[in-house]
C-alpha positions as CSV (number, residue, x, y, z in Angstrom):
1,X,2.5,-19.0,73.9
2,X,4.6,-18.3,70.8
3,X,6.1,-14.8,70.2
4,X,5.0,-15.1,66.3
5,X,2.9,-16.6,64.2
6,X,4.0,-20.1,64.2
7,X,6.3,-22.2,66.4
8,X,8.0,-24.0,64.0
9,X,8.1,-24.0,60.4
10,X,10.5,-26.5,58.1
11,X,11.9,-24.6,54.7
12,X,13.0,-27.0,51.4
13,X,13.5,-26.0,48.3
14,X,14.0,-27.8,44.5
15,X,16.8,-25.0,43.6
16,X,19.9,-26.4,46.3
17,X,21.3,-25.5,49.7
18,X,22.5,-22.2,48.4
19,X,20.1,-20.4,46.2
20,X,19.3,-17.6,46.6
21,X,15.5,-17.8,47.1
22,X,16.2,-20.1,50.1
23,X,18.0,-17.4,51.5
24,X,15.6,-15.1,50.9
25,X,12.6,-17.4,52.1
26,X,14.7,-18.0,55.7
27,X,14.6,-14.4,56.0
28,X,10.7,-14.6,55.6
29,X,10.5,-17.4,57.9
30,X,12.5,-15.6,60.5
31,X,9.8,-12.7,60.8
32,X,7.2,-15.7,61.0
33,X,8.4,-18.6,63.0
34,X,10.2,-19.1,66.4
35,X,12.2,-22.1,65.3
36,X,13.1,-22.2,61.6
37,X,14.5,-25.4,59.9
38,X,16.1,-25.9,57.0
39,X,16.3,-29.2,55.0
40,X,17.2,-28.6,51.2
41,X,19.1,-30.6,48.4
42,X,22.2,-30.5,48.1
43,X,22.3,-29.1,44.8
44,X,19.7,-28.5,41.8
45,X,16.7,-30.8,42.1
46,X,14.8,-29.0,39.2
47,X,12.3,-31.3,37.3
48,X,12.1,-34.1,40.2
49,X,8.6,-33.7,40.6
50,X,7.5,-35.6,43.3
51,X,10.0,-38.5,43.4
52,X,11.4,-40.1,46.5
53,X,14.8,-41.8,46.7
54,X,13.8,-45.7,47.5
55,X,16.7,-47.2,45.1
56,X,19.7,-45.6,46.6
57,X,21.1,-44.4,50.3
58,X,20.5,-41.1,51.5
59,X,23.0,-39.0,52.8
60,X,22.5,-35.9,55.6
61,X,25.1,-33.2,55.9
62,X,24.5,-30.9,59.0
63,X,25.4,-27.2,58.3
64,X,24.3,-25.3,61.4
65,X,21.5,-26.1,64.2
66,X,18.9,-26.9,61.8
67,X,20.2,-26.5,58.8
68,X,20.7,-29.6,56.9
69,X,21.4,-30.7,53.3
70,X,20.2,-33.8,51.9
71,X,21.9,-35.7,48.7
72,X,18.2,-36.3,47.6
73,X,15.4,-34.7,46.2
74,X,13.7,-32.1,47.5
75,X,10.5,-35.1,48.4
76,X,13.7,-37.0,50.3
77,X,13.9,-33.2,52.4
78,X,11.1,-33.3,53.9
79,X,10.2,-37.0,54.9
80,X,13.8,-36.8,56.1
81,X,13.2,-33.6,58.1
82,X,9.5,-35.1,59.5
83,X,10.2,-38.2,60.3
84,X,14.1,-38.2,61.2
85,X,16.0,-34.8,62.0
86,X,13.0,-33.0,63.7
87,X,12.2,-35.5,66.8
88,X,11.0,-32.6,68.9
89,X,8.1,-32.4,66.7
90,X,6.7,-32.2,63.4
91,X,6.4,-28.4,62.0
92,X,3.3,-26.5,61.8
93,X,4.0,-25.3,58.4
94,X,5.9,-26.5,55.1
95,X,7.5,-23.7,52.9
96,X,9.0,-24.8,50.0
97,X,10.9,-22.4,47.3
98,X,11.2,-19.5,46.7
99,X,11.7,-21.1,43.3
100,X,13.5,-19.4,40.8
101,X,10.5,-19.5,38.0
102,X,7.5,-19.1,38.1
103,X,5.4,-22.8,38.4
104,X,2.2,-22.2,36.6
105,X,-0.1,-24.7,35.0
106,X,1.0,-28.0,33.8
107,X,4.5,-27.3,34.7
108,X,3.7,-27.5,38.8
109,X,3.6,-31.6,37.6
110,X,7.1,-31.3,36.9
111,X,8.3,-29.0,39.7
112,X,10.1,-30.1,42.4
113,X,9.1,-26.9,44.4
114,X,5.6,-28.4,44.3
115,X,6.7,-31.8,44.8
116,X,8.0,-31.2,47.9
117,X,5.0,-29.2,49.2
118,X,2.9,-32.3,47.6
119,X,5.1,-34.9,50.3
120,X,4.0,-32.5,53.5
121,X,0.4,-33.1,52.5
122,X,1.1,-36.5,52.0
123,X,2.5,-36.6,55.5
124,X,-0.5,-34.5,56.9
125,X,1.3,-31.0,57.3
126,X,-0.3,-27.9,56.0
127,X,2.4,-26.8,52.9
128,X,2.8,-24.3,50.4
129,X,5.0,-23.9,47.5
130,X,6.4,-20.4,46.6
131,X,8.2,-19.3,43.1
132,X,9.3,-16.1,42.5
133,X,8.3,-15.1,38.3
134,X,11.1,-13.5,36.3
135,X,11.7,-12.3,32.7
136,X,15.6,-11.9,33.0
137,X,17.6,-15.2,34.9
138,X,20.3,-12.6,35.8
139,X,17.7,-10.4,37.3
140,X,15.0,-12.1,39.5
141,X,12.9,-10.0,42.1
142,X,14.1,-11.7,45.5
143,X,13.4,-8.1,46.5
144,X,9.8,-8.7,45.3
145,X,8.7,-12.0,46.9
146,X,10.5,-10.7,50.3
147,X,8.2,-8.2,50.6
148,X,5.2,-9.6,49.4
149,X,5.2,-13.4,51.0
150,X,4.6,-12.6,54.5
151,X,1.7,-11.2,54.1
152,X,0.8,-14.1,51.7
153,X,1.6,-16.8,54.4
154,X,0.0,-14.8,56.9
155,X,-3.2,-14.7,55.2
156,X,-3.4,-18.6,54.6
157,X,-0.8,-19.7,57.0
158,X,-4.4,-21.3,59.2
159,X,-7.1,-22.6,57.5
160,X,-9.0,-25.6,56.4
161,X,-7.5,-25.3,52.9
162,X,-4.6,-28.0,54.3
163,X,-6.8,-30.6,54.5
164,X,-6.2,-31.9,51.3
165,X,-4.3,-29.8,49.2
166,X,-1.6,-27.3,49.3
167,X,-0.9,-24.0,48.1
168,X,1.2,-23.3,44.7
169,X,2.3,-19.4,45.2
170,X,3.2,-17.1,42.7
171,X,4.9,-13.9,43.1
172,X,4.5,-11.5,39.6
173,X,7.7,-10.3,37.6
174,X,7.1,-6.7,38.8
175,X,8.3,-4.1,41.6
176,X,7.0,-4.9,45.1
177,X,4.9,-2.0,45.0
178,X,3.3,-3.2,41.6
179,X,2.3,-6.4,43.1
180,X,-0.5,-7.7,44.1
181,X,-3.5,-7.8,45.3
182,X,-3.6,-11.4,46.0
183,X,-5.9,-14.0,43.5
184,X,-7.3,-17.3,44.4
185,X,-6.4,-18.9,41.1
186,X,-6.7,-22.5,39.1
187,X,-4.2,-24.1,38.0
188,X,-4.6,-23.4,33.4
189,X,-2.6,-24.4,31.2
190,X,0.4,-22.2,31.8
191,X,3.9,-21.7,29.5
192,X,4.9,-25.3,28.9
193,X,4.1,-26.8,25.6
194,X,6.6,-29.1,24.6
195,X,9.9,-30.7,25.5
196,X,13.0,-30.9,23.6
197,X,16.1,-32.6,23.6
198,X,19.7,-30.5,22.3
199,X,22.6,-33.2,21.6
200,X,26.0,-32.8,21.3
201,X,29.5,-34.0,21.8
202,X,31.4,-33.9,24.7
203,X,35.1,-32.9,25.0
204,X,36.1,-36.8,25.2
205,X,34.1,-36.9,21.7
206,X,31.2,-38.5,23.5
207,X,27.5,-37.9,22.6
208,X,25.2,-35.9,25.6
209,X,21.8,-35.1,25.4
210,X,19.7,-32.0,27.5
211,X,16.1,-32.0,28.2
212,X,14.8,-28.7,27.7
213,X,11.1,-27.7,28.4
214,X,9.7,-25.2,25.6
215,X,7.5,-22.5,27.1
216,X,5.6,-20.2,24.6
217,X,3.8,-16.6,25.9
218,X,0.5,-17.1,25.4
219,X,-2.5,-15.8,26.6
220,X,-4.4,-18.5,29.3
221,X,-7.9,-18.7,30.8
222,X,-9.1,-15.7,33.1
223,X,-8.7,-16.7,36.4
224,X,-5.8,-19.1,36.1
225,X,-2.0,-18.7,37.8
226,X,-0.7,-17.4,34.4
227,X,-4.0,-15.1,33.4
228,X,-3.2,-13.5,36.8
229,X,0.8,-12.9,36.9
230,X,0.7,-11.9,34.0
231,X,-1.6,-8.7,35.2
232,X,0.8,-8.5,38.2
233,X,-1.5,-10.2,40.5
234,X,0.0,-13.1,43.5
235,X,-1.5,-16.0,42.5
236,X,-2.6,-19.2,44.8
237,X,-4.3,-22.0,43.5
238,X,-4.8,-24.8,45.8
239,X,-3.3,-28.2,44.2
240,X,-4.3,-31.7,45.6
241,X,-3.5,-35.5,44.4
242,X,-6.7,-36.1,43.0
243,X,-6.4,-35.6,38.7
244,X,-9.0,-37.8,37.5
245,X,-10.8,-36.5,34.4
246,X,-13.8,-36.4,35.1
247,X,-15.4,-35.8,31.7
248,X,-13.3,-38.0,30.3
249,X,-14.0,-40.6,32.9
250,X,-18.0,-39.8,32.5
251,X,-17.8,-40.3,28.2
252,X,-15.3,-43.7,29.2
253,X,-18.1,-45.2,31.5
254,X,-20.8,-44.2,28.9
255,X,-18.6,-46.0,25.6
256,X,-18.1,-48.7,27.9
257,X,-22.3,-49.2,29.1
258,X,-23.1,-49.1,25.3
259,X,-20.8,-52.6,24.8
């Protein structure tokens, strides 16, 4: 019998080996888990999404016993932390974040957080993806999701809900005490609506081009991840690999019957 919740649990991230909401989610983990891995990116795997590396090598740097970075993406982590580094046995829980960010609506496509969380299911282990909303870069509340995400993961850290999906978690821009309660959430539109590209010229008088996403504050549906941080709630809205639109899909069939 364990002395906490779970035995084992595995911790990536899409933000690199050294951010800061990795540290802060190992320190969550601790309370949590008797044996606490860590397989992360070596540096900022923002934006992958749900890639895996099958066109290039992957290399594994061992920092400590379990703690491991991986010259991949944060998808790379954890199939290379299930199926290679941990041959004692496979976790009994994914964590991946804490992201710096918020991942809310149609941004949790493009988020590597969720991507990784998205490659446990795919593997059969019960994952959730954590993110940690801010208004000022320079000033993110680590302090908040500490205090708040145990309780989160303790709530849903069992249940039939892993059968299929994972958890996307959201912790609110606000003061631990402000947070909260939690809100079972969909997923809405959320802040994204466009991307852009900024050019320039490099010192070697070369051209360079950015991708930048363009999020806008606006108001979504009641009851989705954004409609709920936004009143300082924790959101968690179950995300699975099925996106078929089904409306769509329904006036499709119909067009296509009437030719």
């Amino acid at each position: 019998m364990t002395s906490r919740l779970l035995s084992k649990v595995l911790l990536t991230n899409d933000d690199g080996f050294d951010a800061p909401g990795l540290r802060t989610l190992t320190e969550v983990a601790e309370e949590l888990a008797d044996e606490v891995w860590i397989v992360a990116p070596n540096y900022d795997q923002s934006g992958t999404s749900h890639s895996l590396s099958l066109h290039s090598p992957l290399r594994i740097s061992q920092k400590d016993e379990r703690r491991y970075s991986v010259s991949g993406t944060p998808g790379d982590c954890v199939v290379m932390a299930v199926r290679h580094l941990m041959v004692s046995g496979v976790p009994d829980l994914i964590l991946s974040g804490i992201n710096r960010g918020a991942n809310l609506g149609i941004e949790t496509v493009f988020s590597g957080t969720v991507g990784a969380a998205m490659a446990g299911l795919l593997l059969g282990i019960p994952s959730m993806a954590l993110s940690q909303a801010f208004s000022d870069r320079k000033a993110v509340r680590w302090e908040t999701a500490r205090a708040v995400a145990p309780k989160v993961i303790k709530q849903f850290a069992k249940g039939a809900w892993s059968q299929g999906s994972i958890l996307n978690i959201n912790f609110p821009d606000v003061s631990a005490a402000e947070a909260g309660p939690i809100e079972l959430t969909t997923q809405g539109t959320g802040l994204v609506e466009d991307v852009d590209v900024v050019s320039g010229i490099d010192p070697r008088s070369l051209e360079y081009h950015w991708l930048r996403l363009r999020r806008s504050a606006r108001e979504d549906a009641p009851g989705s991840e954004t409609f709920a941080i936004a009143r300082g709630r924790v959101s968690v809205t179950p995300l699975q690999f099925e996106r078929t639109n089904q409306k769509v899909l329904a006036s499709l069939q119909a067009a296509l019957a009437e030719t």
